[in-house]
C-alpha positions as protocol buffer text, in pm:
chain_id: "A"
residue {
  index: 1
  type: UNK
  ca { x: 2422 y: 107 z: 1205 }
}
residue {
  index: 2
  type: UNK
  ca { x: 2217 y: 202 z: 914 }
}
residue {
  index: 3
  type: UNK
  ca { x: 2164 y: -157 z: 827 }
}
residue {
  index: 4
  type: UNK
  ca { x: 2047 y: -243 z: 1142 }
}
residue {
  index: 5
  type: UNK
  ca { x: 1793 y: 63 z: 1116 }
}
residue {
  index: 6
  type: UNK
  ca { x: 1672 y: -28 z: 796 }
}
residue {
  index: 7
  type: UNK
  ca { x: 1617 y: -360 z: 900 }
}
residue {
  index: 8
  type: UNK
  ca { x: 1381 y: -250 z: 1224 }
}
residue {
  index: 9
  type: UNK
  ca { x: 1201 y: -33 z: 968 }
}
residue {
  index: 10
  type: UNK
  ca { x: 1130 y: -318 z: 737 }
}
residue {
  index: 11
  type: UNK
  ca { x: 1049 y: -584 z: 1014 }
}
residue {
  index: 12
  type: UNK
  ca { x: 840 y: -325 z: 1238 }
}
residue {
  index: 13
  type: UNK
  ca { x: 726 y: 14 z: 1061 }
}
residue {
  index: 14
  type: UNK
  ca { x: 649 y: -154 z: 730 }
}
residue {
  index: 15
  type: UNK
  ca { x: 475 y: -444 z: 837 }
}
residue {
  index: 16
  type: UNK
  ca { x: 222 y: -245 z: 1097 }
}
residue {
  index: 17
  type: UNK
  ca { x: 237 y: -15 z: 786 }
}
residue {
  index: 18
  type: UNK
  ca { x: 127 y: -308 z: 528 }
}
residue {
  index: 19
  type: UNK
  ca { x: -124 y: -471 z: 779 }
}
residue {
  index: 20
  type: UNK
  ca { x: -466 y: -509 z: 586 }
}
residue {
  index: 21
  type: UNK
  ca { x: -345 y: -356 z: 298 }
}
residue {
  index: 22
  type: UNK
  ca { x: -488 y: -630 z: 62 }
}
residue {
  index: 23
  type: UNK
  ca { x: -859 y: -467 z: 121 }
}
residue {
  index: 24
  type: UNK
  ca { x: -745 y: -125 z: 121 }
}
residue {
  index: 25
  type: UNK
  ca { x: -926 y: 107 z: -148 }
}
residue {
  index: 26
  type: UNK
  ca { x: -695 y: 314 z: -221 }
}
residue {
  index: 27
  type: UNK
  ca { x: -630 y: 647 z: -458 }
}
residue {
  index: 28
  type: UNK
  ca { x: -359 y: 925 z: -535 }
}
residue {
  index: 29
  type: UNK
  ca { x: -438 y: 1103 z: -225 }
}
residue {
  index: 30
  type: UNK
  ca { x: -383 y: 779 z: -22 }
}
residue {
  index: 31
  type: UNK
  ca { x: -66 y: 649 z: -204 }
}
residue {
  index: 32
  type: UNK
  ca { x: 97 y: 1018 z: -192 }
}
residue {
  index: 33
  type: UNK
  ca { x: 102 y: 952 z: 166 }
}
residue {
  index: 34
  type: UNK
  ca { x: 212 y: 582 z: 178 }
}
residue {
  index: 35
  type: UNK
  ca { x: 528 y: 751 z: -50 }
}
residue {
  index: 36
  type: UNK
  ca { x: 597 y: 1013 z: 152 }
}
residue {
  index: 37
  type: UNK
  ca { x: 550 y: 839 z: 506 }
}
residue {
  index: 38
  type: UNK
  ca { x: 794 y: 618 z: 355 }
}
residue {
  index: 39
  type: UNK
  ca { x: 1036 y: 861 z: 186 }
}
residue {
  index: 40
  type: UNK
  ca { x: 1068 y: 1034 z: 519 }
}
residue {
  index: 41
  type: UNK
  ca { x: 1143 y: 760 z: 708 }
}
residue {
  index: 42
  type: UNK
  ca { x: 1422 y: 629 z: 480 }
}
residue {
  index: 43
  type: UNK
  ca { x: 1558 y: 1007 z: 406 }
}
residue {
  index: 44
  type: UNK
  ca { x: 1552 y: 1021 z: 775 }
}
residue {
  index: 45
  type: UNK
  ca { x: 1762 y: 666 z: 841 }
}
residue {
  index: 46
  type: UNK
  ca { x: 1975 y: 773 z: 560 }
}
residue {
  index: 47
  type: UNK
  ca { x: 2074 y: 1093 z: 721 }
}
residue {
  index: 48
  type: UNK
  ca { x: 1956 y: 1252 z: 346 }
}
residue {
  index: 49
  type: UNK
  ca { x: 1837 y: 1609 z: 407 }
}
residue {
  index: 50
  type: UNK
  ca { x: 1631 y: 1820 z: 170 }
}
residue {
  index: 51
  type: UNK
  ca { x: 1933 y: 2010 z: 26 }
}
residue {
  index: 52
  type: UNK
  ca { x: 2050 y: 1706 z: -112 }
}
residue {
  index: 53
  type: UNK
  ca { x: 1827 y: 1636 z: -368 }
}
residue {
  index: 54
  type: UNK
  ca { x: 1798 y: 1225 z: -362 }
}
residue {
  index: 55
  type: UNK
  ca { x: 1512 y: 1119 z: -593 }
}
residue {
  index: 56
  type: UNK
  ca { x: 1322 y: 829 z: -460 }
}
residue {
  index: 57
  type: UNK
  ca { x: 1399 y: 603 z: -672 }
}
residue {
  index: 58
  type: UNK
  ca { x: 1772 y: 634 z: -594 }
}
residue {
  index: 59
  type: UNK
  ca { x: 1672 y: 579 z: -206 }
}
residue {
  index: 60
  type: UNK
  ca { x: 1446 y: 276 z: -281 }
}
residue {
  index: 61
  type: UNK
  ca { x: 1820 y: 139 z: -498 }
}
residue {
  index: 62
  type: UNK
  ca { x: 2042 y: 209 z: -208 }
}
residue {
  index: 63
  type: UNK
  ca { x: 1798 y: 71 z: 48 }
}
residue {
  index: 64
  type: UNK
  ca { x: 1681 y: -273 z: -178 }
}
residue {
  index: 65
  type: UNK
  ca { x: 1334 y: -176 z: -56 }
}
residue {
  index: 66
  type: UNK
  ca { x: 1052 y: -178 z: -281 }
}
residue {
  index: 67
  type: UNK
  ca { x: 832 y: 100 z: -272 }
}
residue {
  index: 68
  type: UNK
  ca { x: 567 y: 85 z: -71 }
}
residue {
  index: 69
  type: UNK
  ca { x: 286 y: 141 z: -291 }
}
residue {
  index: 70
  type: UNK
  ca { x: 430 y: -125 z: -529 }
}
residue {
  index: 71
  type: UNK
  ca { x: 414 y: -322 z: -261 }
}
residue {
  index: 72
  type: UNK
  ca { x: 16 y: -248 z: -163 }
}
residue {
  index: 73
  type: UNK
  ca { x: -21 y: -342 z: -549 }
}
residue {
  index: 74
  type: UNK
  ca { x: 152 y: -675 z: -567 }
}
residue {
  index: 75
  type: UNK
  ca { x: -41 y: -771 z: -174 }
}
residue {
  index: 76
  type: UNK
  ca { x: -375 y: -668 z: -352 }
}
residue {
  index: 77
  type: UNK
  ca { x: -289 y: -856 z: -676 }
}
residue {
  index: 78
  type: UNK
  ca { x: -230 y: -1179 z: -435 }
}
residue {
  index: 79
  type: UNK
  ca { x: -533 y: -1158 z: -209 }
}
residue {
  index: 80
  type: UNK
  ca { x: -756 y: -1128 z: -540 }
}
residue {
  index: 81
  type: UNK
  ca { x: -611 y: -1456 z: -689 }
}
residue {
  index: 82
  type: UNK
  ca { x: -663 y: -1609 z: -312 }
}
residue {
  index: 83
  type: UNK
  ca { x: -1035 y: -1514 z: -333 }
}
residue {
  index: 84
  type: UNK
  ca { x: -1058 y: -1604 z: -667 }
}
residue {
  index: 85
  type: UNK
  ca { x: -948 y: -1950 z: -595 }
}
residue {
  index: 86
  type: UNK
  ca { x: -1251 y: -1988 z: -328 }
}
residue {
  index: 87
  type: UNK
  ca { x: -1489 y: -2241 z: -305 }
}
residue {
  index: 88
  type: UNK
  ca { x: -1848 y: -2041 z: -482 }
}
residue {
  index: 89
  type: UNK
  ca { x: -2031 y: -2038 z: -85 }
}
residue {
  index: 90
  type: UNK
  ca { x: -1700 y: -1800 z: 84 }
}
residue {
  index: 91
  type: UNK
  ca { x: -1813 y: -1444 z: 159 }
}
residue {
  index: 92
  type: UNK
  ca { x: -1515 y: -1288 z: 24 }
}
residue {
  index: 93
  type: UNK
  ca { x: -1597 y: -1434 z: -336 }
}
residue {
  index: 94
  type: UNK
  ca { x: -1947 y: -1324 z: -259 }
}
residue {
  index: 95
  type: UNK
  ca { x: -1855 y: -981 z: -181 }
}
residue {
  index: 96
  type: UNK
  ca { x: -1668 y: -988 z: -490 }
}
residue {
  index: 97
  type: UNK
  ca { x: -1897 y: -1095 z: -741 }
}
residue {
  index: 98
  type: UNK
  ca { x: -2208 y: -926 z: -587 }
}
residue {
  index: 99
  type: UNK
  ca { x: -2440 y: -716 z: -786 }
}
residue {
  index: 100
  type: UNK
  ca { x: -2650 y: -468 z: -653 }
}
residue {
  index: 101
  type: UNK
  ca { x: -3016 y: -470 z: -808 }
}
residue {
  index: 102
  type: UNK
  ca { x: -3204 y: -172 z: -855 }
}
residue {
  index: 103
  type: UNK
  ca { x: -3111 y: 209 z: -952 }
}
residue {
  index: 104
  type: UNK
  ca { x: -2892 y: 481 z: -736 }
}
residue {
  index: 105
  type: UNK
  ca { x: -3087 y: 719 z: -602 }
}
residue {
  index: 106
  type: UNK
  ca { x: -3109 y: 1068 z: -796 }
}
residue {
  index: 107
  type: UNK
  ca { x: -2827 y: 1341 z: -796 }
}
residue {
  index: 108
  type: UNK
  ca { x: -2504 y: 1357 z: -714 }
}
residue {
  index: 109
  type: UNK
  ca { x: -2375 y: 1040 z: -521 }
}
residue {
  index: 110
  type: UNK
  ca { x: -2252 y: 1092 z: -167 }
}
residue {
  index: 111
  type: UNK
  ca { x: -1880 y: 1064 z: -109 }
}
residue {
  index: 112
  type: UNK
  ca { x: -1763 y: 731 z: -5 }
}
């Protein structure tokens, strides 16, 4: 039963998770929640509760699923060499090697 569980997670949580992920800007605040989205779900298919004190890394052996924020890097890693291999006149190269001209306006610079 579990298998079967862990394989709708993969095939339909992770992938709706993972959409887009490639041009996701992402930080610790982001990837703490990709971890524990995922931890929960997989504590949760496991039938692990809190008492029993399961690191993650011991979940990600058990399940053979790569952690998902390992997983955002390695996407990301692959959609740069895909842009990098454009032809010079593709917006996403663009976008990439653009260069704002001029200077940022004084004080402190708004959030995102």
């Amino acid at each position: 039963m579990k298998g079967t569980k862990l394989k709708l997670y993969s095939s339909n949580v992770r992938s709706v998770l993972l959409y887009a992920t490639e041009t996701l800007r992402t930080n610790q605040r982001i990837e703490s929640k990709l971890r524990g989205f995922e931890g929960r779900c997989l504590r949760r298919i496991l039938g692990i509760r809190w008492e029993h004190r399961v690191t993650n890394k011991k979940i990600s052996e058990r399940t053979g699923i790569r952690p998902i924020v390992e997983e955002v890097k390695k996407r990301r890693w692959g959609w740069l060499g895909h842009v990098l291999r454009m032809s010079k006149s593709r917006h996403p190269l663009i976008a990439l090697t653009w260069n704002p001209q001029g200077a940022r306006k004084k004080g402190r610079p708004q959030g995102t």
